[in-house]
N, CA, C and O of each residue as an XYZ file, in Angstrom:
224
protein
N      81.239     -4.195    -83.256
C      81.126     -2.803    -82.857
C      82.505     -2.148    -82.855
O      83.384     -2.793    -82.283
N      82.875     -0.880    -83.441
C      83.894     -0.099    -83.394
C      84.429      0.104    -82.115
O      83.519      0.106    -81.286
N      85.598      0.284    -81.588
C      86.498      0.664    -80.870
C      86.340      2.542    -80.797
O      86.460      3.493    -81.569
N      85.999      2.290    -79.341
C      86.151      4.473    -79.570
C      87.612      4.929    -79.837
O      88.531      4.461    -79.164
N      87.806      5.758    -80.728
C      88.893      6.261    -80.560
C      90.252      6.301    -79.670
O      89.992      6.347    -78.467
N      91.078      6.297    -79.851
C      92.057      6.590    -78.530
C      92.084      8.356    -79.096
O      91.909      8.951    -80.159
N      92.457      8.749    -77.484
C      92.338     10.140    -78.080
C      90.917     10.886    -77.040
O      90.864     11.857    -76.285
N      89.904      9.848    -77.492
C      88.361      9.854    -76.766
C      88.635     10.690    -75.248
O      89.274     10.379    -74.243
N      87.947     11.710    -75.563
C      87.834     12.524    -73.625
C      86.675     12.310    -72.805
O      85.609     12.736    -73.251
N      86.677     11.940    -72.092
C      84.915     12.624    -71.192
C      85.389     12.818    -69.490
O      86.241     12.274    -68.787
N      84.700     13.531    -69.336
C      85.083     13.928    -67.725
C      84.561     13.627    -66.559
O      83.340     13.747    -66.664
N      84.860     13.297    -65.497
C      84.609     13.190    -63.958
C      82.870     13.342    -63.703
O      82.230     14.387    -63.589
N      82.251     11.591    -63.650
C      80.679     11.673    -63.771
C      80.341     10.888    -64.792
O      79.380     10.127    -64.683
N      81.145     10.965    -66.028
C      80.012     10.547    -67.342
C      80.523      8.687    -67.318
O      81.521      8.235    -66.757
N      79.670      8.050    -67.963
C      80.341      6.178    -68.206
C      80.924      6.168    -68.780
O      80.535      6.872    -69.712
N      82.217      5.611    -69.044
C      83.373      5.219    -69.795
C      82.652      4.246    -70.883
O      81.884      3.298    -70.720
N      83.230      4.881    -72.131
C      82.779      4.038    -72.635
C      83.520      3.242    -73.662
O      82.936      3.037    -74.727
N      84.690      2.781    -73.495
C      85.542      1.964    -73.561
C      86.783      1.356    -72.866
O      87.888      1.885    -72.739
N      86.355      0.069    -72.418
C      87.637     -0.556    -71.173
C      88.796      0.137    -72.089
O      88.854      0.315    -73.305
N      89.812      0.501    -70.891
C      91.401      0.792    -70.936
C      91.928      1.319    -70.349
O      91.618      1.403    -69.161
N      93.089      2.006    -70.897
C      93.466      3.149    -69.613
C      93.740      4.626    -70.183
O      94.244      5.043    -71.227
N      93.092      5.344    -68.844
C      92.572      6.493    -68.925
C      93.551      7.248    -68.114
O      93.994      6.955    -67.003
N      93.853      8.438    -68.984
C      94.808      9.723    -68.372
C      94.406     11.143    -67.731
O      94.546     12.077    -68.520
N      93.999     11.439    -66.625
C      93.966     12.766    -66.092
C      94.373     13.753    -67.249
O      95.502     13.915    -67.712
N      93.645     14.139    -67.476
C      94.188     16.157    -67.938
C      94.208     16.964    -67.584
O      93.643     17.984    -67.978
N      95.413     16.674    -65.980
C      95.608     17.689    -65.455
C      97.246     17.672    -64.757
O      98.179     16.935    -65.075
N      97.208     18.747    -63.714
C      98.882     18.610    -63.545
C      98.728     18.681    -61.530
O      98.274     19.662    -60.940
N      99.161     17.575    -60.932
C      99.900     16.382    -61.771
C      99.124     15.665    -62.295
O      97.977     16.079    -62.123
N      99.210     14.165    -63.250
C      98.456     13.516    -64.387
C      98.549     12.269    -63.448
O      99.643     11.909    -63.014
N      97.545     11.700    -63.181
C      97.376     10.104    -63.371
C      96.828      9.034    -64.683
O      96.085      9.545    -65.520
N      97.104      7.961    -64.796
C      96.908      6.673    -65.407
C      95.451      5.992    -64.281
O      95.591      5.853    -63.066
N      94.474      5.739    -64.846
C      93.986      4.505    -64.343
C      93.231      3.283    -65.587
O      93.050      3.504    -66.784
N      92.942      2.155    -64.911
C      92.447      1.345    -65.901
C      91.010      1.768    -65.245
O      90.937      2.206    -64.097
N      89.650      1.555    -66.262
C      88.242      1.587    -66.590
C      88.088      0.880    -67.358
O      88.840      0.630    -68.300
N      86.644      0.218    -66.994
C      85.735     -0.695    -67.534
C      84.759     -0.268    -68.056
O      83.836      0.329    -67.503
N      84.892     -0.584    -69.373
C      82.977      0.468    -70.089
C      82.364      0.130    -69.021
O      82.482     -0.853    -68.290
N      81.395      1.437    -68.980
C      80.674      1.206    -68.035
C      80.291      1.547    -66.546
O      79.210      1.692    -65.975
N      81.631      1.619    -66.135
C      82.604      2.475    -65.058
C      81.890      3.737    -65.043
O      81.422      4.099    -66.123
N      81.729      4.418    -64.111
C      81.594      6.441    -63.919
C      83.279      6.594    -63.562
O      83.937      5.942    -62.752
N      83.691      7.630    -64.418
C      85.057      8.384    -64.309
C      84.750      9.335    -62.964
O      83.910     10.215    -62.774
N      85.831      8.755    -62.091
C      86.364      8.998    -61.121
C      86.705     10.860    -61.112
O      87.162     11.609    -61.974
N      86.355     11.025    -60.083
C      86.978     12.549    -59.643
C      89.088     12.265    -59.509
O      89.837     11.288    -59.531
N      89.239     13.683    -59.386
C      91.225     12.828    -59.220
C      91.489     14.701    -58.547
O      91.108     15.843    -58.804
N      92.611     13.781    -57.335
C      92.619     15.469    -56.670
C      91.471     16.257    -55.864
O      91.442     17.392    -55.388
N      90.713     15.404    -55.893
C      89.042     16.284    -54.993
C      88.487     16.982    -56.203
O      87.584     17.780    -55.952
N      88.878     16.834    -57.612
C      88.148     17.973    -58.246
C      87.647     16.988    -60.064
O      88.175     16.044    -60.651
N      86.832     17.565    -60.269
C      86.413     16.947    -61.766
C      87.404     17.147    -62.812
O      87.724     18.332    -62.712
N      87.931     16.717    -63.578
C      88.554     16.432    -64.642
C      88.718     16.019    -65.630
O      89.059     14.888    -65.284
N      88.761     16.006    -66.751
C      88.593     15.698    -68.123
C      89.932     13.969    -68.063
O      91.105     13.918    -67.691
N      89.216     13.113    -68.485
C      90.063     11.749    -69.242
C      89.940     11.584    -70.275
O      88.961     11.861    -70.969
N      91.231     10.944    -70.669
C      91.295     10.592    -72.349
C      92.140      9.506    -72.028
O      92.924      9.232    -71.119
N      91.566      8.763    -73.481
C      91.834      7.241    -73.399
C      93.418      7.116    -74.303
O      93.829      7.754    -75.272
N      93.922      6.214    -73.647
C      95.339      6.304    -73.820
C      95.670      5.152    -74.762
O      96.300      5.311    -75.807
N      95.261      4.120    -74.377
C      95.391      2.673    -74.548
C      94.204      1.434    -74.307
O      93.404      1.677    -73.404
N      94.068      0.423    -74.878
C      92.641     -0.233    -74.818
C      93.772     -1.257    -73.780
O      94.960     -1.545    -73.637
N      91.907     -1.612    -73.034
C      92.757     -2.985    -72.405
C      92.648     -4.301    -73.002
O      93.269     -5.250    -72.524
């Protein structure tokens, strides 16, 4: 099976759908690691768009 993109966005709610690490798109920015599979985390109290940075 293909590797999603790096680059790949989805936001605060939806399943990750590739382990790695994932960047806030917002200011200020966090890093976290996710596990396909995972629901993307809220960051700051508020919903936010992630994009995948790096596979783990």
């Amino acid at each position: 099976m293909a590797k999603t993109p790096l680059g790949t966005t989805r936001t605060t709610g939806q399943k990750c759908p590739e382990s790695g690490v994932w960047e806030a798109q917002s200011s200020p920015s966090t890093k976290i690691p996710l596990s396909e599979g995972e629901t993307f985390p809220p960051y700051n109290n508020k919903s936010v768009t992630w994009k995948l940075i790096s596979y783990a």
